[in-house]
N, C-alpha and C positions, 0 to 999 in steps of 0.2 A: 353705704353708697352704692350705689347702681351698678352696670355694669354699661356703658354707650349700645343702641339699640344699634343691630346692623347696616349698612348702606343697603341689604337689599331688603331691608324690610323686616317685620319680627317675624321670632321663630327659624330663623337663617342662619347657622352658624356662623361665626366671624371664620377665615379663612385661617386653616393648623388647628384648629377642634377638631376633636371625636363627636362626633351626633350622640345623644343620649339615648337608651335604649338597651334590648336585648342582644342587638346587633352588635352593639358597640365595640371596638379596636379587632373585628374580624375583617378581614383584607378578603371577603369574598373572591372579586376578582383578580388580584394582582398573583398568588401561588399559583391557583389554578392554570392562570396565563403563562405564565411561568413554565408550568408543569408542562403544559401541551406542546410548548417551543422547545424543549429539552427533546420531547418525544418527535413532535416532528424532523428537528435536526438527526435524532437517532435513527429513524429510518432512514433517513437520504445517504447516511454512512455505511447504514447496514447495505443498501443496494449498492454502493460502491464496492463494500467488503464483497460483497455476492459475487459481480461478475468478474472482479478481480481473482477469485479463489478459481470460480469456474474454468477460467486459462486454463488452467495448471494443465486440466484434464479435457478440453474442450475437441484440443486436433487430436486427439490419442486413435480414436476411431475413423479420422478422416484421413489418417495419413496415407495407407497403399491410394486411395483415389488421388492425393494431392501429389504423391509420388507420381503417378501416372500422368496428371494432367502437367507437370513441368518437366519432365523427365528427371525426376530425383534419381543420385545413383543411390541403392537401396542402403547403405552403410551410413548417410548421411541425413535419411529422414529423422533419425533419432533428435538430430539439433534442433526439430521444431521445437521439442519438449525441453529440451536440454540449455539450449541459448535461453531461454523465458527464465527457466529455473536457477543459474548459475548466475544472470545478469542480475535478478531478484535478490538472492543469496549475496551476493558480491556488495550489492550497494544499500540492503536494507539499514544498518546500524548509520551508514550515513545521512539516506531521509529522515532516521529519526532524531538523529543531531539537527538536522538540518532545519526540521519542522520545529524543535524548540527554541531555535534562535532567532530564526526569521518569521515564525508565525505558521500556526498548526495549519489553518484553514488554508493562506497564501500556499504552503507545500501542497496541502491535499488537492488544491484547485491545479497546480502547477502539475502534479502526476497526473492529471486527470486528464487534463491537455494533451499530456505525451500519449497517455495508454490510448486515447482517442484517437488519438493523428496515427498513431502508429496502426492501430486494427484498420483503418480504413486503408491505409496503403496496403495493409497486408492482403487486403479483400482485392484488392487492384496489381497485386503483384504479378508479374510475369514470368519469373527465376526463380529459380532454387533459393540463390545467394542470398537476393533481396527480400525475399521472405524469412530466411534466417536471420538475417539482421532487424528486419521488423519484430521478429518475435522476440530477440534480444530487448528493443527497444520498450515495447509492451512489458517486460521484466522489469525495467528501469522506472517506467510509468507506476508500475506495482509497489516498485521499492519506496517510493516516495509516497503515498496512498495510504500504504498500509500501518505502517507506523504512527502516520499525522491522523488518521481518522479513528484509530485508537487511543490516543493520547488526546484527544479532542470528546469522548466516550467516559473517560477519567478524568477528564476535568468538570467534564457538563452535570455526571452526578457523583454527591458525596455520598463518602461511604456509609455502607448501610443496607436495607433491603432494595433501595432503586439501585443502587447502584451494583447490587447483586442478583438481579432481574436484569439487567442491560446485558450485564455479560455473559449469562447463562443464552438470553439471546443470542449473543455474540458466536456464541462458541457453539452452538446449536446451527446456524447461518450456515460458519467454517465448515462444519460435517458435511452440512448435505450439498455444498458447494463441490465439491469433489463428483459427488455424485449425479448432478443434476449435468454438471458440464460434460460425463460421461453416453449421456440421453441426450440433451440437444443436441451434442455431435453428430451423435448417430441420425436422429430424424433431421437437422439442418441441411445435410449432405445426402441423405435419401430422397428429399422432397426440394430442397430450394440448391443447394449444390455447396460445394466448401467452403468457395470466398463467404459463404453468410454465415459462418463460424465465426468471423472477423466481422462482416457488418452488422452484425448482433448488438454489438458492443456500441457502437457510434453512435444511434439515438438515446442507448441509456445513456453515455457519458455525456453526450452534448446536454441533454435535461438535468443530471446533475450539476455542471460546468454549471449553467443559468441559472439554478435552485441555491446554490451553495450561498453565495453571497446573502443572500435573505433568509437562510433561517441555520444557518451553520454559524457558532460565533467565534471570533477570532481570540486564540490565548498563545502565550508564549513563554518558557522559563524567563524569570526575574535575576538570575543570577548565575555565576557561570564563567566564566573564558569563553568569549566568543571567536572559540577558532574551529574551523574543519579540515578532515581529516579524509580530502577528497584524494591525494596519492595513494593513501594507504587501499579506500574501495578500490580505486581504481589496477593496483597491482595485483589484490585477491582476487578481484573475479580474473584477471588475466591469466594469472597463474593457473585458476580453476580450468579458465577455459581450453590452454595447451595443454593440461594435465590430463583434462580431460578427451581431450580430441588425441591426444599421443595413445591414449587405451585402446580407446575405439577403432584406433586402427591398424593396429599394432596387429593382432588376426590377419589382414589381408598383406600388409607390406612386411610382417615378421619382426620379432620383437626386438630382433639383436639388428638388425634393419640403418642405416645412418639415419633413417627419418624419424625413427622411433625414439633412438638414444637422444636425438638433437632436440628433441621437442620434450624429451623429462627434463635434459638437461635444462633448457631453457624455463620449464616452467617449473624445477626448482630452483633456478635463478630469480625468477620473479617471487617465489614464497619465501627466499631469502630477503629479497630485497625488501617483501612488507615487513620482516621481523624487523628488521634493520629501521623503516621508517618509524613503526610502534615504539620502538624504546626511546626516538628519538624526539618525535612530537610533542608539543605542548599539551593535546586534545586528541588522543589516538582514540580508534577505532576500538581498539582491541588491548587497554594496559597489560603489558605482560607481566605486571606485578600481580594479576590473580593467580599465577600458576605456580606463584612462590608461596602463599598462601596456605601453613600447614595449619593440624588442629590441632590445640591445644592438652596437653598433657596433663592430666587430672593427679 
C-alpha cells in the first residue's frame, strides 16, 4: 500500500520527516546558531567582566589630581580604592546567592544598573564624601555582576574544550584588566580630565544594560532554600570598613587614641556579630561548619 502523496505536491516531505539524502539528520543550521549565541552572549559578559575588573585600578593614577580638584585630605584618598574594594569583597557571595535564586541575567542586569548610575554620579561628583560613597556603590554594582555573569559563562557551555576555551578567556580578560585600568587612568586624566575615569563606564554599561536581554539567557538554581543572607553581607563589609578606617588612621590620631580603640572596638563588634548571624542562619554566607572540617586519618 502507498503511502498518501503530500498536500503540497510530490516529492515534499509530509511534515516530522528527515529529507532523504547525504544530508540527512544533520541539523546544519540549528548548533551552529546555537554556537554563535553562546559566543555572542560570552563577549557582552566578558565586556562587563572588563570594565568591572578595570575599577579596581582605574583611580589608582588619578588620585593626587582628584585629591586636588576636591580638596581630599591626603589620608583619605586611599578610600577611592578601598571603599570599591571592601564593598565588593563585603557583598560578593551575596550577589552570587542572589543571582541563583532570583535569575543570573535579572542580577547581572541589576548590577549593571547600579555600577552605571553609580560611575556617572561619580564623574558629576562635587566632594570628597560623595565620591567615596559612589565608589562604594560601584563595588556593590561589581558584587552583583560578577558572580552572575560567571555562573551565566558555566551554565552557557558544558564541560569540555568550549567550555575550557571560555575561561582561559576568562581569566586572560581578569589579568589584563588590572593593567589596562592602570593606562586609561593615566591618559583619561592627562587628555580628557578624571571625572572620564567614571564616564568611561556609562556608554559601556548602558549598551550592555540594552544588549543583555537579547542575547544573554536567563538560568537559575532548581533547588535550594531560598533564603539570603543579606545581614550577614551587610555586617562584614561594616566591620571591614571601621577596621579598616580605625588602621588608617591610627598614624595621625595615635593608636592608643579614644578614636582608635572605639572604632576596633566597634568593628570587632560588628565581626562578632557576623559570626553570631552565620551560626544562626538558615542560608549563611559563610557556614562556619567548614572551619571544623578536619582531614581524615589514614
Amino acid at each position: 500500500m502507498k503511502n498518501a502523496p503530500s498536500p503540497a505536491g510530490d516529492g515534499v516531505p509530509l511534515v516530522g520527516t528527515r529529507p532523504a539524502g547525504p544530508t540527512a539528520g544533520l541539523a546544519a543550521s540549528g548548533p551552529p546558531q546555537r554556537a554563535s549565541q553562546r559566543w555572542k552572549a560570552f563577549a557582552l559578559l566578558v565586556v562587563t567582566y572588563f570594565i568591572a575588573i578595570v575599577d579596581f585600578t582605574i583611580v589608582n593614577v588619578a588620585l593626587t589630581t582628584i585629591g586636588r580638584e576636591l580638596r581630599f585630605p591626603e589620608s583619605d584618598l586611599q578610600w577611592l580604592v578601598t571603599a570599591y574594594g571592601l564593598t565588593f569583597a563585603g557583598f560578593l557571595l551575596l550577589g552570587g546567592r542572589a543571582a541563583d535564586l532570583l535569575g543570573r541575567r535579572r542580577v547581572l542586569m541589576a548590577g549593571l544598573a547600579v555600577f552605571t548610575a553609580a560611575s556617572l554620579a561619580g564623574g558629576l561628583a562635587t566632594s570628597d564624601i560623595f565620591l567615596i560613597v559612589m565608589r562604594g556603590i560601584q563595588g556593590l554594582g561589581t558584587a552583583l555582576v560578577l558572580p552572575a555573569a560567571l555562573s551565566i559563562v558555566t551554565n552557557m557551555f558544558s564541560e569540555g574544550a568550549e567550555r575550557n576555551k571560555a575561561l582561559g578567556i576568562w581569566g586572560g580578560v581578569g589579568a589584563l584588566g588590572g593593567t589596562v585600568g592602570l593606562l586609561a587612568g593615566g591618559i583619561l586624566t592627562t587628555y580628557a580630565g578624571w571625572r572620564y575615569i567614571f564616564f568611561f563606564n556609562v556608554p559601556i554599561g548602558a549598551a550592555a544594560l540594552a544588549l543583555a536581554p537579547k542575547v544573554v539567557p536567563e538560568s537559575r538554581a532548581r533547588s535550594g532554600p531560598r533564603r539570603y543572607d543579606a545581614f550577614g553581607a551587610v555586617s562584614i563589609t561594616a566591620a571591614l570598613l571601621v577596621l579598616v578606617y580605625a588602621i588608617s588612621q591610627a598614624p595621625q590620631v595615635g593608636w592608643t587614641a579614644t578614636q582608635t580603640v572605639a572604632l576596633l572596638a566597634a568593628g570587632g563588634a560588628l565581626f562578632a556579630l557576623f559570626l553570631i548571624v552565620e551560626a544562626r542562619v538558615e542560608a549563611p554566607l559563610l557556614p562556619l561548619r567548614l572551619f571544623r572540617l578536619g582531614t581524615s586519618k589514614s
